[in-house]
C-alpha positions as CSV (number, residue, x, y, z in Angstrom):
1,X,121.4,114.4,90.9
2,X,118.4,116.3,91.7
3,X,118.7,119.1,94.4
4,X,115.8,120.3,96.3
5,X,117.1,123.8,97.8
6,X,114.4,125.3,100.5
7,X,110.9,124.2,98.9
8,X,108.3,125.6,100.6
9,X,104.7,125.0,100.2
10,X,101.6,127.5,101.6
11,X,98.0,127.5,101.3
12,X,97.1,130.6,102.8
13,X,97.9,130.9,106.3
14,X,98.5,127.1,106.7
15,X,102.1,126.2,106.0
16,X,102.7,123.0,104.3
17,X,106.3,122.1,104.0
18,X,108.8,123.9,105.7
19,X,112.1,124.9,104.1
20,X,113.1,121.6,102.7
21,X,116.4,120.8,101.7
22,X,117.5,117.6,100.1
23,X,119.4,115.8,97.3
24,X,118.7,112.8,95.8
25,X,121.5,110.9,93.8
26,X,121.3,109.3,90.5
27,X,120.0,105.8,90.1
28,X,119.0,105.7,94.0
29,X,115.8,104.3,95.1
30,X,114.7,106.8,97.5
31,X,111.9,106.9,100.0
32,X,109.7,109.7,101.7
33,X,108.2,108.2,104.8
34,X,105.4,109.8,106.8
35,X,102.3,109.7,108.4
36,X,98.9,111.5,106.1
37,X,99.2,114.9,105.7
38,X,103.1,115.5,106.8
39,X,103.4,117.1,103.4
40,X,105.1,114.0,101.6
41,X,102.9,113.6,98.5
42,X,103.0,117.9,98.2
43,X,106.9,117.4,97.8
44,X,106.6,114.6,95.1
45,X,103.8,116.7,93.2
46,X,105.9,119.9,93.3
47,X,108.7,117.8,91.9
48,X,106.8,116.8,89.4
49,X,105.4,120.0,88.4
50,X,102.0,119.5,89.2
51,X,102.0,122.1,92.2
52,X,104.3,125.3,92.4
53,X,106.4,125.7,95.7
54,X,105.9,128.9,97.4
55,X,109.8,129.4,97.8
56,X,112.7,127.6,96.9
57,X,113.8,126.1,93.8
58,X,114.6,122.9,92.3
59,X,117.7,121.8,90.1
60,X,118.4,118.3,87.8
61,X,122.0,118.1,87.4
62,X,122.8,121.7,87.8
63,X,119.4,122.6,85.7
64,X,117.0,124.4,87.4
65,X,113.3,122.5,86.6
66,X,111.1,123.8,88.8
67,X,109.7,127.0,86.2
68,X,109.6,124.3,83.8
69,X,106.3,122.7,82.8
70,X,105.3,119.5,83.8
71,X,105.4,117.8,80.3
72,X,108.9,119.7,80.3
73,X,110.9,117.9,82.9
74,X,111.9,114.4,82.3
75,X,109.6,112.5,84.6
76,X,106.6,110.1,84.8
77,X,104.3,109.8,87.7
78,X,102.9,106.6,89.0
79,X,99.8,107.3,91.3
80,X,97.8,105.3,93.7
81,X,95.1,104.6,91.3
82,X,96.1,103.4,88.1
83,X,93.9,105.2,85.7
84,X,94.2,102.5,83.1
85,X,92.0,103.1,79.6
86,X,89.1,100.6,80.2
87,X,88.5,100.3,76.3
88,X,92.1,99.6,75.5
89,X,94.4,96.7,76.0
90,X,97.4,96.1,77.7
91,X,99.8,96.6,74.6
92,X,97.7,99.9,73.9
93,X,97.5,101.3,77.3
94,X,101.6,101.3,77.5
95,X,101.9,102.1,73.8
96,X,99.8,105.4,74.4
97,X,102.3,108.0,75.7
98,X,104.8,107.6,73.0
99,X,102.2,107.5,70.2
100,X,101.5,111.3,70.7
101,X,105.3,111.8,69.9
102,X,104.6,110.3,66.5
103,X,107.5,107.4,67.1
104,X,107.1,105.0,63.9
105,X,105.4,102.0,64.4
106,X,108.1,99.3,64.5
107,X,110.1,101.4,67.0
108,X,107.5,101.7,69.1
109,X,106.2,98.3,68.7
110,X,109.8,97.5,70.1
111,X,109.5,100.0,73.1
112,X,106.1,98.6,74.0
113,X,107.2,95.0,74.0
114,X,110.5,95.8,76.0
115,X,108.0,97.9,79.3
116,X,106.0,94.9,79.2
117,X,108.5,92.1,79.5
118,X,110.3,94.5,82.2
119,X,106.8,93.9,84.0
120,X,106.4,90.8,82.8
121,X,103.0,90.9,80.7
122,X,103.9,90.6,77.6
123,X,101.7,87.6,77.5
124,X,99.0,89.5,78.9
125,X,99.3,92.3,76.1
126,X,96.0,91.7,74.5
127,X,94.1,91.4,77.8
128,X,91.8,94.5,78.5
129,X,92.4,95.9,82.1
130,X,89.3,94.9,83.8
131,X,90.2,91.1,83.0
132,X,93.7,91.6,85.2
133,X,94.2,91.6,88.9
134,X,95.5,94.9,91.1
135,X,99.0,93.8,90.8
136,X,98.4,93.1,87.1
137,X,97.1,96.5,86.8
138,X,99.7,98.7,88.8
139,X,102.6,96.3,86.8
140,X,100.9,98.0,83.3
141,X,100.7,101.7,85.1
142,X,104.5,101.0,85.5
143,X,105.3,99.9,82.2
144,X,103.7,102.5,80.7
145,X,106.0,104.6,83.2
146,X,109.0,103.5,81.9
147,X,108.4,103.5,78.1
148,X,109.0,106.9,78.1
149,X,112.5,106.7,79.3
150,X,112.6,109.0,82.1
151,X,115.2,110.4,84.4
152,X,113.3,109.6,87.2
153,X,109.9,107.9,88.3
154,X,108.2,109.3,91.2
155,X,105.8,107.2,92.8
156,X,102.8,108.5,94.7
157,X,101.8,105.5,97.3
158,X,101.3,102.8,94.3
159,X,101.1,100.0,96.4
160,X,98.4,101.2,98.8
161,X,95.6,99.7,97.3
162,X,97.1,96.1,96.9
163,X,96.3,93.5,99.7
164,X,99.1,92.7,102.1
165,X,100.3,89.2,99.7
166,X,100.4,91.4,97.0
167,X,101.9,94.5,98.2
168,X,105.0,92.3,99.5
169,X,105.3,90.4,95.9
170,X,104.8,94.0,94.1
171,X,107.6,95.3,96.7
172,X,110.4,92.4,95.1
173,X,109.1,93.1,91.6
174,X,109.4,97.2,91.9
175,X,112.9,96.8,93.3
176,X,113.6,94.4,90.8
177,X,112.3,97.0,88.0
178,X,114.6,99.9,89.4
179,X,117.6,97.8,89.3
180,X,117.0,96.5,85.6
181,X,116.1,100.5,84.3
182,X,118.8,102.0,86.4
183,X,116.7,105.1,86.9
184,X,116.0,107.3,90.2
185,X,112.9,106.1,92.1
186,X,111.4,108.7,94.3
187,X,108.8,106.4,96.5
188,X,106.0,108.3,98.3
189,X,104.5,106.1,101.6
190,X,103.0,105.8,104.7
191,X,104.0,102.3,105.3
192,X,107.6,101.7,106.8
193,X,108.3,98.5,106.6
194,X,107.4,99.3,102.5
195,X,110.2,102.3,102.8
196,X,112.6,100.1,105.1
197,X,112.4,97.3,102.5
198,X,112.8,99.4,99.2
199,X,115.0,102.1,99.8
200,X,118.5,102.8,99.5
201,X,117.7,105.7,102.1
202,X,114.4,107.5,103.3
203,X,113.5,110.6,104.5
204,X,111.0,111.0,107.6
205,X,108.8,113.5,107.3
206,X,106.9,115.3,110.1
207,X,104.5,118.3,110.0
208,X,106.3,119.7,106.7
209,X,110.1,118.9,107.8
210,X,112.3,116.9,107.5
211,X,113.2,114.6,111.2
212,X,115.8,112.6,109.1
213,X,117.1,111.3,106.2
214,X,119.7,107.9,106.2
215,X,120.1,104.3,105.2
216,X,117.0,102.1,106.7
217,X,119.6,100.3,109.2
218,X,120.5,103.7,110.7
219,X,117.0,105.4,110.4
220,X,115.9,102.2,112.9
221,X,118.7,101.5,114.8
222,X,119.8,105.2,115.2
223,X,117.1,107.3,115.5
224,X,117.8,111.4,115.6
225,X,114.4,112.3,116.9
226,X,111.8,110.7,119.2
227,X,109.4,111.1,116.2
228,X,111.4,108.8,114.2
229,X,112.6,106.6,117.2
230,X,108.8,106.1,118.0
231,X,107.6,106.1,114.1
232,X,109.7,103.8,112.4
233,X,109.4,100.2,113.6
234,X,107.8,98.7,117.4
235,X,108.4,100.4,120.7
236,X,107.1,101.5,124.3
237,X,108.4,104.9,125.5
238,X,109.3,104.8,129.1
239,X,109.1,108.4,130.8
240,X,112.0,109.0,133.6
241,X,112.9,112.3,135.2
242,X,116.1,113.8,136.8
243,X,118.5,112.8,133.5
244,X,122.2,113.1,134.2
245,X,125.1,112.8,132.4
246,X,126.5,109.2,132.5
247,X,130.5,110.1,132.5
248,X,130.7,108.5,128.5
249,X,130.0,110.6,125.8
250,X,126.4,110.9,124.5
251,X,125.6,108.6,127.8
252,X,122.8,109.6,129.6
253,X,121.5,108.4,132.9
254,X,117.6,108.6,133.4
255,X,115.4,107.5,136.6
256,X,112.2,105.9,136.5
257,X,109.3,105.8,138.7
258,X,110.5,103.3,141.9
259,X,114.5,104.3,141.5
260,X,114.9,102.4,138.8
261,X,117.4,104.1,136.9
262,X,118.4,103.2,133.1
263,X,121.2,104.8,130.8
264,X,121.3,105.1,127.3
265,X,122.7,106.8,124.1
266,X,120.7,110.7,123.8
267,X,121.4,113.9,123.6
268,X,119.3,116.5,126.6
269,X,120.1,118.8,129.2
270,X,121.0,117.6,132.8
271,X,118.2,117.3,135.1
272,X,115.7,117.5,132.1
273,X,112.9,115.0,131.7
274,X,113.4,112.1,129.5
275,X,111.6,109.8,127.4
276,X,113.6,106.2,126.4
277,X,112.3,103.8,123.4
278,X,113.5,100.4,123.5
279,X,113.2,98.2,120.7
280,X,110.8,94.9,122.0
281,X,113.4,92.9,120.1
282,X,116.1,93.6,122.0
283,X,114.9,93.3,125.2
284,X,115.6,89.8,126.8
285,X,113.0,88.8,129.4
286,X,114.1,86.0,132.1
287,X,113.1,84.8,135.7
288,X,113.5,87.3,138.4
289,X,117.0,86.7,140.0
290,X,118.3,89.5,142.0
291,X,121.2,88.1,143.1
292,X,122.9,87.1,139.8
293,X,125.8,89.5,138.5
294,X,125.0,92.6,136.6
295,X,126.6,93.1,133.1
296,X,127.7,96.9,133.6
297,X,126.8,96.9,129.5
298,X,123.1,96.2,130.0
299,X,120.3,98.1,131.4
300,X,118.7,95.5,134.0
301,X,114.7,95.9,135.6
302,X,112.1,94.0,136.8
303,X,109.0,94.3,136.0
304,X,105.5,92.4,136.3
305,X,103.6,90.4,133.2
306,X,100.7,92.6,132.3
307,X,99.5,90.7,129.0
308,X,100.7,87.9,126.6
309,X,99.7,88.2,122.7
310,X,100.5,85.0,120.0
311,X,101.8,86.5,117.1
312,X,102.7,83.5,115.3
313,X,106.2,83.4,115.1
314,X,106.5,85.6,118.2
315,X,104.3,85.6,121.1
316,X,104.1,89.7,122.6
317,X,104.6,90.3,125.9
318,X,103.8,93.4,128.5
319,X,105.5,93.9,131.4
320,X,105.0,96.8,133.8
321,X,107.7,98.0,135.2
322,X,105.8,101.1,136.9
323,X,102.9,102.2,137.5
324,X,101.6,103.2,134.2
325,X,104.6,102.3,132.2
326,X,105.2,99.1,130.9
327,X,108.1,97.4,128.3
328,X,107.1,95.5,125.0
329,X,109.0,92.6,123.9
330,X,108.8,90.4,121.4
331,X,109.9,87.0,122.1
332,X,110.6,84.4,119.4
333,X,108.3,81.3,119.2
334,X,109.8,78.1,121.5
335,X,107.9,75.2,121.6
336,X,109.3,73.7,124.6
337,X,109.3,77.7,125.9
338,X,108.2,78.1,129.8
339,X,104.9,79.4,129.9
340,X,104.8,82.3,131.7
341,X,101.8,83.6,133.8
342,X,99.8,86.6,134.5
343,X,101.2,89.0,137.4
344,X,105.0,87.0,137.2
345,X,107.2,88.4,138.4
346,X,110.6,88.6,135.8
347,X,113.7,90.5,134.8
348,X,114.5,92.8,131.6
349,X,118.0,92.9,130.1
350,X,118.2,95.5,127.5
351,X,121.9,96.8,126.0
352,X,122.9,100.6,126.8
353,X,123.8,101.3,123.2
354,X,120.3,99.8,122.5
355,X,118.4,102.2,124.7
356,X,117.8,106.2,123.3
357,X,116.7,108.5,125.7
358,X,115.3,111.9,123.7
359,X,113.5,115.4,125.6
360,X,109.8,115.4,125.5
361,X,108.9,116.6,121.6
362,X,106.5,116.6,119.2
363,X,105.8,112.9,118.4
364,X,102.5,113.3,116.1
């Protein structure tokens, strides 16, 4: 297990991580998520030992690493770019690291074939980099990761400089790679649908700290913080006033602009202003009917069409349900679908338990 105990990282007066306390568990495949410049890649390089924490300390299983050197600690860095030796081939560029260890020849032949059928290129072990595509490339930065046989890989945004095809097929074929080599991934992005889809939990950064660390089905569909509720995955904040305590617990009553008033699952102070995030997934958009029954489950507004977007397999739609404030919801693609119209007027159905309502904080 390695357990990160208060890092703290300062350049002069500017304060870069704040206090950060976390463990990571053997064998995990872990995720930090954040926007540029939230400190995230300043964590994995002080991991790593390529940048000293101001405070704090480090420990792998009970050792501390952090006044160890780099080459010390049993790690191996994947970066962004690749750097890849030009003039040497595949089987070269992988056999590299363990040459300098003097390992005999047949056993590092073996080692070298091994990384690159974990990667799949053995085939392309004579090829020199420039002949082989991004994917190709970052799949021979990884090999020659794991030929080493490290503890743990940490992984500094590999996937960044992929196109969108080739980023999702590198996402199936990293996961894959984890679960063959049983090792600890630490994964470094800005992307969440990457983090959401890779790890076995993430931790959101924001301005240096930590806003939460859990399973990717509870980071999005229980949100701690608005930061996270509004950073990880689609939403429209709605901003109520006058919030009141619903009678169940953690229920919270808000009003919007016109009376409307909407309750959901938050934790603020009575009377206190109130921002609510609903997911445009959950939100079920019908015809306007005012006299139907009301599910006491449900939050239930009306609202006027603003905008309709074709997505493809979902077509986006806007609907203002005050002035200034409108809902997001993402409906799936019909064919036989009514078309709806510009300025209709319609009704949003949207579960309690699917509505958080956090105080007004720090969202960027």
């Amino acid at each position: 297990m390695l357990n990160i105990v208060d890092i703290g990282k300062k350049y002069d007066s500017q304060i870069v991580l704040h206090g950060i306390d976390l463990k990571i568990q053997e064998g995990e495949f872990f995720g930090l998520l954040g926007q540029s410049g939230c400190g995230k890649s300043t964590l994995l390089r002080i991991i790593a030992g390529l940048e000293s924490p101001s405070k704090g300390a480090i420990f792998l299983d009970n050792t501390r690493i952090d006044t160890l050197r780099p080459q010390d600690r049993p790690f191996n860095m994947v970066f962004q770019r690749y750097a890849l030796f030009p003039h040497l081939s595949v089987f070269a560029n992988v056999a590299f690291g363990p040459s300098l260890h003097r390992i005999d020849k047949s056993s590092l032949a073996a080692r070298t074939e091994e990384a690159l059928k974990l990667v799949g290129l053995w085939d392309y072990r004579d090829r020199l980099p420039e002949t082989l595509s991004g994917g190709q490339q970052q799949r021979v930065a990884l090999a020659r990761a794991v030929i080493n046989r490290p503890k743990m890989l940490l992984l500094d945004e590999p996937l960044s400089a992929l196109d969108k095809k080739m980023r999702e097929s590198m996402r199936e074929e990293l996961r894959n790679l984890q679960r063959k080599v049983g090792i600890t991934f630490i994964f470094v992005t800005h992307d969440q649908e990457e983090a959401l889809a890779l790890s076995d939990r993430v931790a959101v950064m924001n301005h240096g700290r930590l806003e939460q660390v859990s399973a990717p089905e509870e980071l999005y569909h229980n949100p701690e913080t608005l930061f996270v509720a509004q950073f990880v995955g689609d939403s429209a904040p709605l901003t109520g006033a006058t919030c009141s305590i619903a009678g169940r617990k953690n229920e919270v009553a808000m009003t919007l602009a016109q009376n409307n008033i909407i309750r959901g699952i938050g934790k603020i102070q009575e009377r206190q202003q109130g921002i609510a995030i609903i997911r445009p997934e959950k939100v079920r958009l019908t015809q306007l009917n005012l006299e139907g029954p009301i599910n006491p489950e449900e939050n239930t507004i009306s609202g006027k069409i603003q905008s309709t977007t074709f997505r493809g397999s979902q077509t986006e739609v806007q609907v203002e349900v005050a002035p200034g404030q409108s809902i997001k919801v993402f409906i799936q693609d019909q064919k036989n679908a009514r078309p709806m119209s510009l300025g209709e007027l319609v009704q949003l159905s949207f579960s309690v338990q699917d509505t958080f309502i956090f105080p007004p904080g720090l969202t960027t």
